[in-house]
HTML snippet that shows the backbone in 3Dmol.js (N, CA, C, O; Angstrom):
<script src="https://3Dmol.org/build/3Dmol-min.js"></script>
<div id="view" style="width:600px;height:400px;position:relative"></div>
<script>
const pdb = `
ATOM      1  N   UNK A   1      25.837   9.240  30.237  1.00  0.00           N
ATOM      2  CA  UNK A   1      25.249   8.381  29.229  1.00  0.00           C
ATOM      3  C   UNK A   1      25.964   7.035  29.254  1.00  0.00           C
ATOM      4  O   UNK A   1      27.141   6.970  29.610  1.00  0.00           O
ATOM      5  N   UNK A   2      25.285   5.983  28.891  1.00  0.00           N
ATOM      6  CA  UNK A   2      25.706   4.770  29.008  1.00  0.00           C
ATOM      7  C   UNK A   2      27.154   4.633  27.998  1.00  0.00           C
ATOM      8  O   UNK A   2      27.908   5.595  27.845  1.00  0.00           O
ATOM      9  N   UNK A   3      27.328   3.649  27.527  1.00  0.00           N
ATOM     10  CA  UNK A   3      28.158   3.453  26.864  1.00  0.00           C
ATOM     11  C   UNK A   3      27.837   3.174  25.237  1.00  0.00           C
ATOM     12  O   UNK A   3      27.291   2.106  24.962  1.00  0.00           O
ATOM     13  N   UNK A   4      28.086   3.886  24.413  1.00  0.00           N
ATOM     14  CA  UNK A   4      27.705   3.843  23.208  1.00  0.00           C
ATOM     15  C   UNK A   4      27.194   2.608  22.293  1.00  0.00           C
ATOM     16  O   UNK A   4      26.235   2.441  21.540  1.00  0.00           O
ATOM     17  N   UNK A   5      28.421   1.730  22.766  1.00  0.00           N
ATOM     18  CA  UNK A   5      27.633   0.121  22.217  1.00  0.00           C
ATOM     19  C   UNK A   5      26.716   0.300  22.414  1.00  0.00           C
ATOM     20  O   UNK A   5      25.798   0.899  21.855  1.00  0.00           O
ATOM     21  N   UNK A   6      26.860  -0.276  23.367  1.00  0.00           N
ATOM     22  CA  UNK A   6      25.660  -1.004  24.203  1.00  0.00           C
ATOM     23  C   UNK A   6      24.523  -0.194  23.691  1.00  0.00           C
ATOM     24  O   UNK A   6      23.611  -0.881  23.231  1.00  0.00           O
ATOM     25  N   UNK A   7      24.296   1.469  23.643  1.00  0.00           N
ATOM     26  CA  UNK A   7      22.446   2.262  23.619  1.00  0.00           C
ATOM     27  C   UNK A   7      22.651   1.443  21.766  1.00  0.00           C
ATOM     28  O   UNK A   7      21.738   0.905  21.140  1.00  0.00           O
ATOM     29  N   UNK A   8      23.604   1.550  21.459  1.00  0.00           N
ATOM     30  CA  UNK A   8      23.472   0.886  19.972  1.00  0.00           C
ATOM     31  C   UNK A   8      22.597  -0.505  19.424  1.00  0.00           C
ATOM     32  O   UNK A   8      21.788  -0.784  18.539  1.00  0.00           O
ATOM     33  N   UNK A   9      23.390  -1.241  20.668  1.00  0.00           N
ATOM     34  CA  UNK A   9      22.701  -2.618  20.355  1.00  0.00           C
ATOM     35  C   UNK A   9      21.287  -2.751  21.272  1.00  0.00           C
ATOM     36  O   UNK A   9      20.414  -3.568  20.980  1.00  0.00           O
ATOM     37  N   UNK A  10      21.200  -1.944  22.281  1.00  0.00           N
ATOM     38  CA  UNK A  10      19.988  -1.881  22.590  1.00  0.00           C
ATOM     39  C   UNK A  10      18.733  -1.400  21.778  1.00  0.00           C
ATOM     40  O   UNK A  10      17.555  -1.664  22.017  1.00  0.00           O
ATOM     41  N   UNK A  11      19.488  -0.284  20.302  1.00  0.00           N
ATOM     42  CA  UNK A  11      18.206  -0.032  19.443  1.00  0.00           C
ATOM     43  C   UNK A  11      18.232  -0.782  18.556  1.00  0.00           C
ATOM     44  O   UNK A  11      17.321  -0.796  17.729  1.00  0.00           O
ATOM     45  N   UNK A  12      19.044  -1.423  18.501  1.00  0.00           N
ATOM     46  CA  UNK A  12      18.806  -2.627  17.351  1.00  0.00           C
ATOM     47  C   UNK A  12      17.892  -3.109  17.866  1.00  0.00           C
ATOM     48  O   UNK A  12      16.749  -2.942  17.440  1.00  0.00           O
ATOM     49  N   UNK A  13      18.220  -3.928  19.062  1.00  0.00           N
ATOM     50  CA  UNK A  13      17.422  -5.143  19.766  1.00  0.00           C
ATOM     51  C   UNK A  13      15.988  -4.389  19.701  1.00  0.00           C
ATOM     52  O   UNK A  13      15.070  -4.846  19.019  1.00  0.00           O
ATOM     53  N   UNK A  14      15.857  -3.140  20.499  1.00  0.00           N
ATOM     54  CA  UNK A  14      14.418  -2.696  20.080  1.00  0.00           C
ATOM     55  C   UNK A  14      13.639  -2.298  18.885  1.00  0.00           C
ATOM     56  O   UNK A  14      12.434  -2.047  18.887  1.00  0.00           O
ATOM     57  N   UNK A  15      14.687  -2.252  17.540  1.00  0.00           N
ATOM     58  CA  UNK A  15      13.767  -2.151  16.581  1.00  0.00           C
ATOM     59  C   UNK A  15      13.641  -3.241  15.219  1.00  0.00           C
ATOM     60  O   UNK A  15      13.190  -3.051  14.089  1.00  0.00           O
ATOM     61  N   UNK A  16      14.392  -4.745  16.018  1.00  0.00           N
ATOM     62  CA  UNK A  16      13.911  -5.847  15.607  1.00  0.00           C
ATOM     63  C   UNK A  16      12.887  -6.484  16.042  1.00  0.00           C
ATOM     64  O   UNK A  16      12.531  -7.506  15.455  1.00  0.00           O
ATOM     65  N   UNK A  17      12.161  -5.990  17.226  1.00  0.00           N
ATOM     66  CA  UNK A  17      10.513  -6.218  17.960  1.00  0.00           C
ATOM     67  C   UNK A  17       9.722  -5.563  16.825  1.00  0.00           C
ATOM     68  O   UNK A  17       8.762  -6.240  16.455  1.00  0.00           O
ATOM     69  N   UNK A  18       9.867  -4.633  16.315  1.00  0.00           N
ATOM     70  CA  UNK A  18       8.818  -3.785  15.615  1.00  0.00           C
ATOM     71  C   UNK A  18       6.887  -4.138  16.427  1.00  0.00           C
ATOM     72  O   UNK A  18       5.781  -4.016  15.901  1.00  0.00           O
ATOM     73  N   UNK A  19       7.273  -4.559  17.765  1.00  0.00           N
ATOM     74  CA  UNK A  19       5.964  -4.199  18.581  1.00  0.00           C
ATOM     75  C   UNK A  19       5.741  -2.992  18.975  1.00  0.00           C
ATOM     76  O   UNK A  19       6.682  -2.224  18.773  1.00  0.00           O
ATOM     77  N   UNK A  20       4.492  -2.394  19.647  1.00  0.00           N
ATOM     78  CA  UNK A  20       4.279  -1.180  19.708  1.00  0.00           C
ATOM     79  C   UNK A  20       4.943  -0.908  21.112  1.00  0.00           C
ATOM     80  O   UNK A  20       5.793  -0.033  20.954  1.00  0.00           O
ATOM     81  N   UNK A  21       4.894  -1.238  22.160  1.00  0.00           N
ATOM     82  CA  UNK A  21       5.535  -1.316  23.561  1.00  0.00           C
ATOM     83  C   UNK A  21       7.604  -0.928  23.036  1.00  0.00           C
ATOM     84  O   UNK A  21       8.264   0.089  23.252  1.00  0.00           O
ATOM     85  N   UNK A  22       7.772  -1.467  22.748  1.00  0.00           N
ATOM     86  CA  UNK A  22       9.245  -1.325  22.568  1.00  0.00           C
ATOM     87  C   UNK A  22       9.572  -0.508  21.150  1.00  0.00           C
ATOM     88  O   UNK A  22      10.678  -0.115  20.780  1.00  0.00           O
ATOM     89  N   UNK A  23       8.504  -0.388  20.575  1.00  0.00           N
ATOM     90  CA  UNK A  23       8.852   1.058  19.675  1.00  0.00           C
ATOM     91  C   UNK A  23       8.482   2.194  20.239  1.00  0.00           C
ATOM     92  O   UNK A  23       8.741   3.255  19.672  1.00  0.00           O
ATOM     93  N   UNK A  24       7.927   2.169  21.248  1.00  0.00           N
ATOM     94  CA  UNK A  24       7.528   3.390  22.173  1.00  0.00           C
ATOM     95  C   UNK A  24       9.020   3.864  22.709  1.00  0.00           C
ATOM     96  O   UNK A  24       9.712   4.811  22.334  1.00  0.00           O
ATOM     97  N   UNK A  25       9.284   2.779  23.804  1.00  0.00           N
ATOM     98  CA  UNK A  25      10.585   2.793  24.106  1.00  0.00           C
ATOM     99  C   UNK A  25      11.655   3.450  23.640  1.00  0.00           C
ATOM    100  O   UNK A  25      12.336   4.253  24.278  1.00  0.00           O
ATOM    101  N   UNK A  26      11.832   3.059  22.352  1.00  0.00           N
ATOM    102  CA  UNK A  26      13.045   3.150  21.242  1.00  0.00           C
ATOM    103  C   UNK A  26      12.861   4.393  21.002  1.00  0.00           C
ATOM    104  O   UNK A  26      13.897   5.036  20.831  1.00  0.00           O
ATOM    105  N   UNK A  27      11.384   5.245  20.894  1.00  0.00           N
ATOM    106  CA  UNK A  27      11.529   6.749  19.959  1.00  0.00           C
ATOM    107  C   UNK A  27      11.759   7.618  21.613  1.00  0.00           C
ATOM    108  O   UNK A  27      12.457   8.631  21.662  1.00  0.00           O
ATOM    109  N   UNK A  28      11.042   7.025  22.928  1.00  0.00           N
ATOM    110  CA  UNK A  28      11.945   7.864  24.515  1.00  0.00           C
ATOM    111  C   UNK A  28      13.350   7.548  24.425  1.00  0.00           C
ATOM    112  O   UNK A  28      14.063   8.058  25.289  1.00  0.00           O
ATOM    113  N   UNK A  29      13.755   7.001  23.779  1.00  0.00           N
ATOM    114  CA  UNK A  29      15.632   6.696  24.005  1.00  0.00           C
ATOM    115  C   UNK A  29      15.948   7.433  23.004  1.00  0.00           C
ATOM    116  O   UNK A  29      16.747   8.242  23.476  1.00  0.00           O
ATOM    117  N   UNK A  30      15.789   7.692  21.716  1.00  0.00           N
ATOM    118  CA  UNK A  30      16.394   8.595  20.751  1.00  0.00           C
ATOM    119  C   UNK A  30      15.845  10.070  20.882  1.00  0.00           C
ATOM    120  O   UNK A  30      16.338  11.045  20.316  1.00  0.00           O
ATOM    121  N   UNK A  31      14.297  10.082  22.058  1.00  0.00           N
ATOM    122  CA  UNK A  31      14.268  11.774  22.178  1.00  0.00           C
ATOM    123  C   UNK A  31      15.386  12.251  23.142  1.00  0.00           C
ATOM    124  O   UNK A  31      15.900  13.363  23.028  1.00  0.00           O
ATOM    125  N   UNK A  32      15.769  11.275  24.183  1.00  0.00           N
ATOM    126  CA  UNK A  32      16.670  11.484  24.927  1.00  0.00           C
ATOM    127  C   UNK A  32      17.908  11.590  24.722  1.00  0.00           C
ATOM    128  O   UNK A  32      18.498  12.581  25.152  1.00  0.00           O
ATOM    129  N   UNK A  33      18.564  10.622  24.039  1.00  0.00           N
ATOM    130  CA  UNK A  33      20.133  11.113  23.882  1.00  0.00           C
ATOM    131  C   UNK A  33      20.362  10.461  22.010  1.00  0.00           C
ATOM    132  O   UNK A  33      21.331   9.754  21.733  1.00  0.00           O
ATOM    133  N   UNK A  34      19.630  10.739  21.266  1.00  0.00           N
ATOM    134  CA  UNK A  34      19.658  10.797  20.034  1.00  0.00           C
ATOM    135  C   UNK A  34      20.731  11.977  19.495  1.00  0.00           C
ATOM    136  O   UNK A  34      21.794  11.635  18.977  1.00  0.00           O
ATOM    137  N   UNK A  35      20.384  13.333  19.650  1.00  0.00           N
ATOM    138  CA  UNK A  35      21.333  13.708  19.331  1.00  0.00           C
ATOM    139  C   UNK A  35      22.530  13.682  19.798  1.00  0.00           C
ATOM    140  O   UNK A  35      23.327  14.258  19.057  1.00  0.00           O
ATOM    141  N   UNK A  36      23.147  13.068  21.105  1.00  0.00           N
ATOM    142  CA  UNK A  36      24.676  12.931  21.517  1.00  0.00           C
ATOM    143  C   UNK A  36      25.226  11.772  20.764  1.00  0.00           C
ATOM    144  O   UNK A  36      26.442  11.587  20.727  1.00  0.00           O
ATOM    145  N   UNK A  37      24.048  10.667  19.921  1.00  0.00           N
ATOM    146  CA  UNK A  37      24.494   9.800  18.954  1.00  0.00           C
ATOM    147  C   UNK A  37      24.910   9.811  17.788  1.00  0.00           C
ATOM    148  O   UNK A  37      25.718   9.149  17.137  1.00  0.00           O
ATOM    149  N   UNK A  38      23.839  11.179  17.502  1.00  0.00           N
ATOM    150  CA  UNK A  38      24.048  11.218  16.146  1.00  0.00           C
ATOM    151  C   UNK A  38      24.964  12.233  15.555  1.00  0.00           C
ATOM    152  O   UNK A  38      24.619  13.284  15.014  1.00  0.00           O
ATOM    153  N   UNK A  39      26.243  11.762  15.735  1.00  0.00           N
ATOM    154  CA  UNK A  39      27.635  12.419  15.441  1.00  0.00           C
ATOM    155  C   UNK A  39      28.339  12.102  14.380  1.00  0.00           C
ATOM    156  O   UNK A  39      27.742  11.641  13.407  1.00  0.00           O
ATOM    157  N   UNK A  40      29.608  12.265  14.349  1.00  0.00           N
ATOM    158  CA  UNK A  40      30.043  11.953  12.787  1.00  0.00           C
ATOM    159  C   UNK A  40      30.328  10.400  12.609  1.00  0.00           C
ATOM    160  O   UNK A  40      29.836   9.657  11.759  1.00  0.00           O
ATOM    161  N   UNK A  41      31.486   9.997  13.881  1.00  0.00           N
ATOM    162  CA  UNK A  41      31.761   8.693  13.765  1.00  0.00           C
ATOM    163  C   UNK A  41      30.078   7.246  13.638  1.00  0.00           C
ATOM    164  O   UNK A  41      30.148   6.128  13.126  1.00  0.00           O
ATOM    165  N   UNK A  42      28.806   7.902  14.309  1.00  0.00           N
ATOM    166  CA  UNK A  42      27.540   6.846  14.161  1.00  0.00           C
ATOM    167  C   UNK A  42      26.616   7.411  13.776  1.00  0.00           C
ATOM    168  O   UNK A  42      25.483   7.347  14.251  1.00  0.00           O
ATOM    169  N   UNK A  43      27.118   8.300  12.488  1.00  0.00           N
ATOM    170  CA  UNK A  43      25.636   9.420  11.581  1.00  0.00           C
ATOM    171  C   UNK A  43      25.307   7.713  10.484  1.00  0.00           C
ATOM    172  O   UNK A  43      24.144   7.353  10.304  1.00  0.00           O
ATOM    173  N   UNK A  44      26.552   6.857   9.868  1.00  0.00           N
ATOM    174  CA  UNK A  44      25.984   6.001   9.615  1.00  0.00           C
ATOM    175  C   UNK A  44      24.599   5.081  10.491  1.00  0.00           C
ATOM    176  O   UNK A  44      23.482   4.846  10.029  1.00  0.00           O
ATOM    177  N   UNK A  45      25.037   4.774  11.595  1.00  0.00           N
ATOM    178  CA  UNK A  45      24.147   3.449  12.502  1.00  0.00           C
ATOM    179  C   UNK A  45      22.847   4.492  12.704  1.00  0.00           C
ATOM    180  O   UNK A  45      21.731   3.981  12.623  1.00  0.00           O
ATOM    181  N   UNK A  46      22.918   5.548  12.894  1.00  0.00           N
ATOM    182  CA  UNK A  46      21.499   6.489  12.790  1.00  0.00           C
ATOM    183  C   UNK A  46      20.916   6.824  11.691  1.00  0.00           C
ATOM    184  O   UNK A  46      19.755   7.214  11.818  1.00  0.00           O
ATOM    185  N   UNK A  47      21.471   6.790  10.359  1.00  0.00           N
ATOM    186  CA  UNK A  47      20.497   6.819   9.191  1.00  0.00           C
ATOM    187  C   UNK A  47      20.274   5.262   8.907  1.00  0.00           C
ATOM    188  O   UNK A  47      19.213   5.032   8.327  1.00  0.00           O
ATOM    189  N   UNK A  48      21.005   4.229   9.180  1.00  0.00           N
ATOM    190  CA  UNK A  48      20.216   3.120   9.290  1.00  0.00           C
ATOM    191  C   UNK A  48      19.137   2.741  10.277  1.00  0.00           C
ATOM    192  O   UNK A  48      18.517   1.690  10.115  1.00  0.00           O
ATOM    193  N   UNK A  49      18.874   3.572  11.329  1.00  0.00           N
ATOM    194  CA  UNK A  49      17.784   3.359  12.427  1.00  0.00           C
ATOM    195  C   UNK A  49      16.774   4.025  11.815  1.00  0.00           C
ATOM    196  O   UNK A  49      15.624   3.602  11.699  1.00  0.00           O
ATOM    197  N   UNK A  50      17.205   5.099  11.409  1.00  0.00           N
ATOM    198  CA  UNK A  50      15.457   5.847  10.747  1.00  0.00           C
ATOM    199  C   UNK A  50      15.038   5.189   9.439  1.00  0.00           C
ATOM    200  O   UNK A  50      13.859   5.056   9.112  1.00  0.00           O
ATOM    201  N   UNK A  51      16.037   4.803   8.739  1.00  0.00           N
ATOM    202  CA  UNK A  51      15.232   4.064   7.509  1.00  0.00           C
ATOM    203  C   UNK A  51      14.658   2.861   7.879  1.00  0.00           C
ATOM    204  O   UNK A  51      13.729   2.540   7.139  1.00  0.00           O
ATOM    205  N   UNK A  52      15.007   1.750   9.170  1.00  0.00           N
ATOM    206  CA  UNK A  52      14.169   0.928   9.241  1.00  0.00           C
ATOM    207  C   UNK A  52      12.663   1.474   9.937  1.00  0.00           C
ATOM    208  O   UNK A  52      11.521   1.035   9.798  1.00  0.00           O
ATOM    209  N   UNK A  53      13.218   2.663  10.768  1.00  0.00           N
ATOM    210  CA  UNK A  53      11.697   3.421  11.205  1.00  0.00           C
ATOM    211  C   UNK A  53      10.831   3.517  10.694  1.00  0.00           C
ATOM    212  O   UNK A  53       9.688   3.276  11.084  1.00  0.00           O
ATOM    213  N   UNK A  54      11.520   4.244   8.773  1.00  0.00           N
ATOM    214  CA  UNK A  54      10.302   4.643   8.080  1.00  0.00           C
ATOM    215  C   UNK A  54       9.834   3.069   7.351  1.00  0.00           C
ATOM    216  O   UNK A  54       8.721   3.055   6.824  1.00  0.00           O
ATOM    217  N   UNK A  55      10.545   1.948   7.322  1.00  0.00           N
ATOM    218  CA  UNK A  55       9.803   0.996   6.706  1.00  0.00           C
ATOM    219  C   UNK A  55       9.084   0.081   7.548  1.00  0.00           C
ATOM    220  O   UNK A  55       8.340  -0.790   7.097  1.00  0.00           O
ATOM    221  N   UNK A  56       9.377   0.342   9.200  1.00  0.00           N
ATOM    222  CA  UNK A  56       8.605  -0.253   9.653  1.00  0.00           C
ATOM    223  C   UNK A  56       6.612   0.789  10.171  1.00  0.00           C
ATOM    224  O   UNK A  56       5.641   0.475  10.860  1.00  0.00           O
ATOM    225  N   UNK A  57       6.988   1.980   9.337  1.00  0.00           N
ATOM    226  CA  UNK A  57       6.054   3.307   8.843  1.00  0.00           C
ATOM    227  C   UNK A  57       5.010   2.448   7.546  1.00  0.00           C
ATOM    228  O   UNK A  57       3.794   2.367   7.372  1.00  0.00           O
ATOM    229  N   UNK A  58       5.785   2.100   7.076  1.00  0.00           N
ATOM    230  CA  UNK A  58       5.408   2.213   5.509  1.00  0.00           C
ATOM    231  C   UNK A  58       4.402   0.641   5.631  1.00  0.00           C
ATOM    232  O   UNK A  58       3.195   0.568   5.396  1.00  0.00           O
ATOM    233  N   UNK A  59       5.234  -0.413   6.026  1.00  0.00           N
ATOM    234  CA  UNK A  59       4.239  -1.760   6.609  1.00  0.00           C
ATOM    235  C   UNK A  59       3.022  -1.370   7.150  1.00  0.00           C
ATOM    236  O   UNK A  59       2.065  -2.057   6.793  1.00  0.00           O
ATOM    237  N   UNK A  60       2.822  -0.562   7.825  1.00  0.00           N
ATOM    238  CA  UNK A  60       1.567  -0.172   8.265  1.00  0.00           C
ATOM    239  C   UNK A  60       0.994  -0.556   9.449  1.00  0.00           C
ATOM    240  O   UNK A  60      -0.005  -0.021   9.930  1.00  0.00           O
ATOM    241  N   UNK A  61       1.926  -1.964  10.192  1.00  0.00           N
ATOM    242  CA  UNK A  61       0.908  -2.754  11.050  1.00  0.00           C
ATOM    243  C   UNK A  61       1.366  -1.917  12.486  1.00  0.00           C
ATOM    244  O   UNK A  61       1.047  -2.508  13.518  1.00  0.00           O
ATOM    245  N   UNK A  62       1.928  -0.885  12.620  1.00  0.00           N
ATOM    246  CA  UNK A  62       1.858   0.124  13.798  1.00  0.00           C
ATOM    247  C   UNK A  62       0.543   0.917  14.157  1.00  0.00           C
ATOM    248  O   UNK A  62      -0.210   1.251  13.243  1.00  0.00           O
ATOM    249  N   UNK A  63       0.245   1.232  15.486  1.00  0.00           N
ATOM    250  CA  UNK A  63      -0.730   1.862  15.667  1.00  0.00           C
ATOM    251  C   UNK A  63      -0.678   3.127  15.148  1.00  0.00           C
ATOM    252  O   UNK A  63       0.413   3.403  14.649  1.00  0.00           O
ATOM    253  N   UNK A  64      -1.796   4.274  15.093  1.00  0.00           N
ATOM    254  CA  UNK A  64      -1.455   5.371  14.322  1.00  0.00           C
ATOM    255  C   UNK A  64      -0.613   6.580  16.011  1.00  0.00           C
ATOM    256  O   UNK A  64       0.198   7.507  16.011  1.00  0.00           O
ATOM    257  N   UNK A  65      -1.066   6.161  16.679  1.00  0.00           N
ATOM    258  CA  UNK A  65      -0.195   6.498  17.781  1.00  0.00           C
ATOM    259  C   UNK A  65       1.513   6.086  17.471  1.00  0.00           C
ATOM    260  O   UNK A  65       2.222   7.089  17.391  1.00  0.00           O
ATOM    261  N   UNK A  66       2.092   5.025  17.327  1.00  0.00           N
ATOM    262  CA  UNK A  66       3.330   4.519  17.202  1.00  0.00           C
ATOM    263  C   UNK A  66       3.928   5.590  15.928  1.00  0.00           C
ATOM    264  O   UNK A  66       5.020   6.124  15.735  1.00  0.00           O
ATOM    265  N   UNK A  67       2.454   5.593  15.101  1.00  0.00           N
ATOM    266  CA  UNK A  67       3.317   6.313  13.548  1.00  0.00           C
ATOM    267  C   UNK A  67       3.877   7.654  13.717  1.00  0.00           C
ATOM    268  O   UNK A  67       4.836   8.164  13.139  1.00  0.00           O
ATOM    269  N   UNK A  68       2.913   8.245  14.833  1.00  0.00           N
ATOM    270  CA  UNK A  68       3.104   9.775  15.354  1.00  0.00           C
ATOM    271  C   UNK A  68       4.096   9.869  15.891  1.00  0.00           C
ATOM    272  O   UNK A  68       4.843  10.806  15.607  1.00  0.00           O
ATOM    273  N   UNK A  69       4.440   8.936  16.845  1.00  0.00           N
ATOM    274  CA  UNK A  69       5.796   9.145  17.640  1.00  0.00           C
ATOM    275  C   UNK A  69       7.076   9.085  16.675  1.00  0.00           C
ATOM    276  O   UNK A  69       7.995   9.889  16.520  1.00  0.00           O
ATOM    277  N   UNK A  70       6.923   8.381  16.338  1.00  0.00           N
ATOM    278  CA  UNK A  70       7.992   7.556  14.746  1.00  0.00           C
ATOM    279  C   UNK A  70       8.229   9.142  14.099  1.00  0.00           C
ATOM    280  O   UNK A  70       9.325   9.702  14.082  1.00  0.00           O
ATOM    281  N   UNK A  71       7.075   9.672  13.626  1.00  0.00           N
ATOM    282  CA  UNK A  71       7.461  10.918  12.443  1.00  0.00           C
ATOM    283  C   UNK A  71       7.855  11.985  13.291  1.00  0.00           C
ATOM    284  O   UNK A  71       8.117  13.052  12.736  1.00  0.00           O
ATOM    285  N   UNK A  72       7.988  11.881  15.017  1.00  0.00           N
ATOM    286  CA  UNK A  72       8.407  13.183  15.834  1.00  0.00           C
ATOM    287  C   UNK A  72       9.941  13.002  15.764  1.00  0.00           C
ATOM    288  O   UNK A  72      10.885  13.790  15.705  1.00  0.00           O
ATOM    289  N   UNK A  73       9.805  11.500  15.796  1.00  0.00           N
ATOM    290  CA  UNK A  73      11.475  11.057  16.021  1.00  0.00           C
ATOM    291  C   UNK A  73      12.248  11.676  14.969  1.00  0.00           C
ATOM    292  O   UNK A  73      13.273  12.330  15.159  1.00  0.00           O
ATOM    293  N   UNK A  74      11.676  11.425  13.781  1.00  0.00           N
ATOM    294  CA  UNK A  74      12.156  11.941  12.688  1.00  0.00           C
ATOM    295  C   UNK A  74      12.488  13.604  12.021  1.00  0.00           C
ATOM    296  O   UNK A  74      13.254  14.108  11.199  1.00  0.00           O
ATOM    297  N   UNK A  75      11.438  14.027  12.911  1.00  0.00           N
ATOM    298  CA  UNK A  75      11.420  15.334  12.774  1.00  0.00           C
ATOM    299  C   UNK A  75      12.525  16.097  13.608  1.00  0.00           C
ATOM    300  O   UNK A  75      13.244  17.009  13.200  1.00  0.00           O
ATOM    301  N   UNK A  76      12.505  15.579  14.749  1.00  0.00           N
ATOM    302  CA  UNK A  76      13.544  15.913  15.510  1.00  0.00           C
ATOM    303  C   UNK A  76      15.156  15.618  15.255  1.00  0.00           C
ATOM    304  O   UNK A  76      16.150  15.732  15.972  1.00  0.00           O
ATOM    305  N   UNK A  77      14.977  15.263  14.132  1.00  0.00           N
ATOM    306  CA  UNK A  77      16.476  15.072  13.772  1.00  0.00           C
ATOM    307  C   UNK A  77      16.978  16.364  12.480  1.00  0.00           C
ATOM    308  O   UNK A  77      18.131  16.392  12.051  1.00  0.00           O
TER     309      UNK A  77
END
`;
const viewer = $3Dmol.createViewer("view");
viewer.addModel(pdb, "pdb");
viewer.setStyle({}, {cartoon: {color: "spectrum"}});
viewer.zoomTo();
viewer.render();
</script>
């Protein structure tokens, strides 16, 4: 696995797009190594990634495809 920053600031960077292309992205990177992230020392930086998930849920302007992936992400945690 890469180096922890870095997949960090890479989901930032992808979930300040809130486009559908790079929120696609963002929920294949957290099915993939989401849980080796979400540990004790970055259980904070991961409940701040899903709450912007669910408000970028709640805005609405995602496809209903994007919303599905979004609530798997979520589920899977």
């Amino acid at each position: 696995m890469a180096e922890e920053s870095f997949m960090h600031r890479y989901i930032t960077t992808l979930l300040d797009s809130q486009e559908e292309a790079p929120m696609k992205c963002l929920c294949c990177l957290l099915s993939t190594i989401g849980s080796k992230l979400d540990c004790d020392k970055a259980k904070c930086h991961m409940d701040k990634y899903l709450r912007q998930m669910e408000q970028i849920l709640k805005v609405g302007k995602t496809s209903s495809r994007i919303c599905f992936i979004v609530k798997d992400i979520m589920d899977l945690r």
